[in-house]
N, C-alpha and C positions, 0 to 999 in steps of 0.2 A: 400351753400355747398362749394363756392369758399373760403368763408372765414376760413373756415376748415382746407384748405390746409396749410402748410409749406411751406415757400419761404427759399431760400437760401442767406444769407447773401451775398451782392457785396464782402465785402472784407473777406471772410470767409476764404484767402491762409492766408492773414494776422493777424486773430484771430488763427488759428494753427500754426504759428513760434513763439506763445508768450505761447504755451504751453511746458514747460520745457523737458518732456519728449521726443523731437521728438530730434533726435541725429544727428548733422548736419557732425559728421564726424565717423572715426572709432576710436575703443576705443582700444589702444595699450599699451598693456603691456611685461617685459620683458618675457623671458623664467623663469630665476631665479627668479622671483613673481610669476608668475605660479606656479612653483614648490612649492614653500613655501607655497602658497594658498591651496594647493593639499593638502599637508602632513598636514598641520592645519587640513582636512573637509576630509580627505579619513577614510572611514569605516573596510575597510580590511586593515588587515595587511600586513605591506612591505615584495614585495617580490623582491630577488634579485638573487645571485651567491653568495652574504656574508650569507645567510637568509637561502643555501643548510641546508635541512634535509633529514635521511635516510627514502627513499621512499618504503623497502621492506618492506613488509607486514601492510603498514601502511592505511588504509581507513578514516582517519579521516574525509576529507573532505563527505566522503558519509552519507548522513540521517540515519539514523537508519530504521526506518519508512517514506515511503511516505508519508504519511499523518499525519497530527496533528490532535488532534480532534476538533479543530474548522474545520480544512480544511473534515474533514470527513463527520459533519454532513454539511456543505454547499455542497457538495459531492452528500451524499443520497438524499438530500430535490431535488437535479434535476432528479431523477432518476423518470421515467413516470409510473414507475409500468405497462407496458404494459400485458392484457389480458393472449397475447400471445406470451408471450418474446421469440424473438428472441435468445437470451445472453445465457438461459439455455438450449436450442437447442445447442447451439455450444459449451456445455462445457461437457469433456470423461467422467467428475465425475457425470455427472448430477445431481450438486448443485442447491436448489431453491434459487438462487441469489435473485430474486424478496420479496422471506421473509426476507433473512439477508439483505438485503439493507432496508428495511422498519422496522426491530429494531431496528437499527443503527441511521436511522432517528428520531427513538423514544428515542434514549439514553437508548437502550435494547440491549445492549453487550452481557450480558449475554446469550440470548436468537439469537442474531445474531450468536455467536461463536457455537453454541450450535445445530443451521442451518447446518453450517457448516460443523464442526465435525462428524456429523449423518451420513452425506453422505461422507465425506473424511475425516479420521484421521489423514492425512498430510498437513492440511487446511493452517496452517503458512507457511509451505516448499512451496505449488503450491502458495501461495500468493504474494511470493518472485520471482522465478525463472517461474512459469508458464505464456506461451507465449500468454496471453493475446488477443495480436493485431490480432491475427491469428484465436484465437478460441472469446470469450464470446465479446470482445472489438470489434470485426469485425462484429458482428451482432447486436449490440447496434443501435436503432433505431436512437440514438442523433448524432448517427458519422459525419453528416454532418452539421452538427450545427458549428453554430460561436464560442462555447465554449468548440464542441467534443463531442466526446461518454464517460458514464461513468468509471470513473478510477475504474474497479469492482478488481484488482489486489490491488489495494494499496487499497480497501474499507476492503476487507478479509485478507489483513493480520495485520490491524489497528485492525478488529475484534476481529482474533485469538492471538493476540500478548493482548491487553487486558485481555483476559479472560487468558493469561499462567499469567499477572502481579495478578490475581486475588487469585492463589494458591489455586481453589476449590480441593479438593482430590476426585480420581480417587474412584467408588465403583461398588461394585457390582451392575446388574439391579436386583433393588428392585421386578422387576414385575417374576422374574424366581422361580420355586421353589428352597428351600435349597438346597447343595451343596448335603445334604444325600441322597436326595427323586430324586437329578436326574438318568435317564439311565447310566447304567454304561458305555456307548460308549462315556457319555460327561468326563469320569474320564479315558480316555486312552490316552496314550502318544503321544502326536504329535513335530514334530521335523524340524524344519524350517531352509534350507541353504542361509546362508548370512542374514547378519542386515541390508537389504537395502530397503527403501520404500516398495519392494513388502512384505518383509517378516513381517513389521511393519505394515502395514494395513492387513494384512492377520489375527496376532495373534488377532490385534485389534477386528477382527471382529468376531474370533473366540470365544473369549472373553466375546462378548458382546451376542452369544451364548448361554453361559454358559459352554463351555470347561476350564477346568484349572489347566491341565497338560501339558501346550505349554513352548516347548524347541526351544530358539533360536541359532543357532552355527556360528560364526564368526571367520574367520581365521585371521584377523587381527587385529590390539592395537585397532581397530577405529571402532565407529559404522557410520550406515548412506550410505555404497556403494557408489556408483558414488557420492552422496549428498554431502559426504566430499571429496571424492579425487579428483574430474573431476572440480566442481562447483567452482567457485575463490568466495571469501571472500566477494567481493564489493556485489557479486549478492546473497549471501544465509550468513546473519551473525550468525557464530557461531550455525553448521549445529547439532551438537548436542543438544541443548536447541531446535532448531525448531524440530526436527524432536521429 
């Protein structure tokens, strides 16, 4: 067994100074090689005081989307699918998070947006600006985890942003009788103040009904309420298309 063992060479400081890598002193260079080192191997672009651009209205640097879809489906695949989720206990719209997170994992967009939508017609606008950390994110079983709870904010509006690039058209529900054979209470006029999320989930839903004499009235050039006027740009892009 003794023979087994590893003995340590007597001159073993002497076999490490003949190994080249070990750096007997520091390694100095100028400022101005630096510099020129930098600019060679820098990835962003210079910025300066000569490099000023005008900053109003400008978000470039902001994603579009949170997520990419690679980063999405690594995203859903952590999501534990819990029994008893927590996450759709703490959301006002109570969305089954737990299905559109598991099509999304399946590369069923379709059917994740579709989740969504069912239960909130403003699925892209709350997926941008809704406060998350507070509601669905704050009861996420994974919160305390080395990698966090799941991003369900940037998962639903990867969804719904999807399915608006998909350009399905909007139809009637197939399951309602014709427009002729319904109550005539569904052919009376209904008349909605302000174009603002409430009024927009309101017709939606009326809608889907089968009402189809809904009037919306807006006093201003702009749809969207607080959505457009209150909300800044970085947090809600281009609140007409979302909404």
């Amino acid at each position: 067994m003794a023979r087994m063992l590893s003995k340590e060479l007597p001159d073993i400081e002497s076999i490490l100074a003949l190994n080249p890598r070990v750096q007997t002193h520091a390694a100095l260079l100028s400022t101005r090689t630096k510099k020129m080192e930098k600019k060679q191997w820098k990835r962003n672009a210079e910025k300066g005081c000569e490099s000023c651009v005008k900053l109003e209205n400008n978000f470039d640097d902001i994603k579009h989307t949170t997520l990419s879809e690679r980063g999405a489906l690594r995203e859903a695949v952590r999501c534990l699918k819990c029994a008893d989720a927590p996450c759709q206990k703490s959301c006002p719209t109570n969305l089954n998070i737990k299905a559109f997170i598991t099509s999304i994992a399946n590369k069923n967009y379709y059917g994740a947006a579709r989740a969504i939508l069912s239960d909130n017609p403003l699925g892209l606008t709350c997926g941008m600006v809704c406060p998350t950390s507070d509601l669905c994110v704050g009861g996420c079983n994974l919160y305390a985890s080395e990698e966090g709870p799941i991003n369900i904010g940037g998962l639903q509006q990867f969804a719904t942003d999807v399915f608006k690039q998909m350009g399905v058209p909007q139809i009637r529900n197939p399951d309602l009788p014709p427009p002729d054979q319904m109550p005539e209470s569904y052919h009376s006029k209904i008349a909605l103040i302000g174009c603002g999320p409430a009024s927009i989930s309101c017709a939606s839903f009326l809608a889907r009904l089968g009402y189809d004499n809904i009037s919306v009235f807006e006093k201003q050039r702009f749809i969207g309420g607080l959505s457009s006027s209150e909300i800044p740009q970085f947090h809600l892009t281009c609140p007409k298309e979302a909404l």
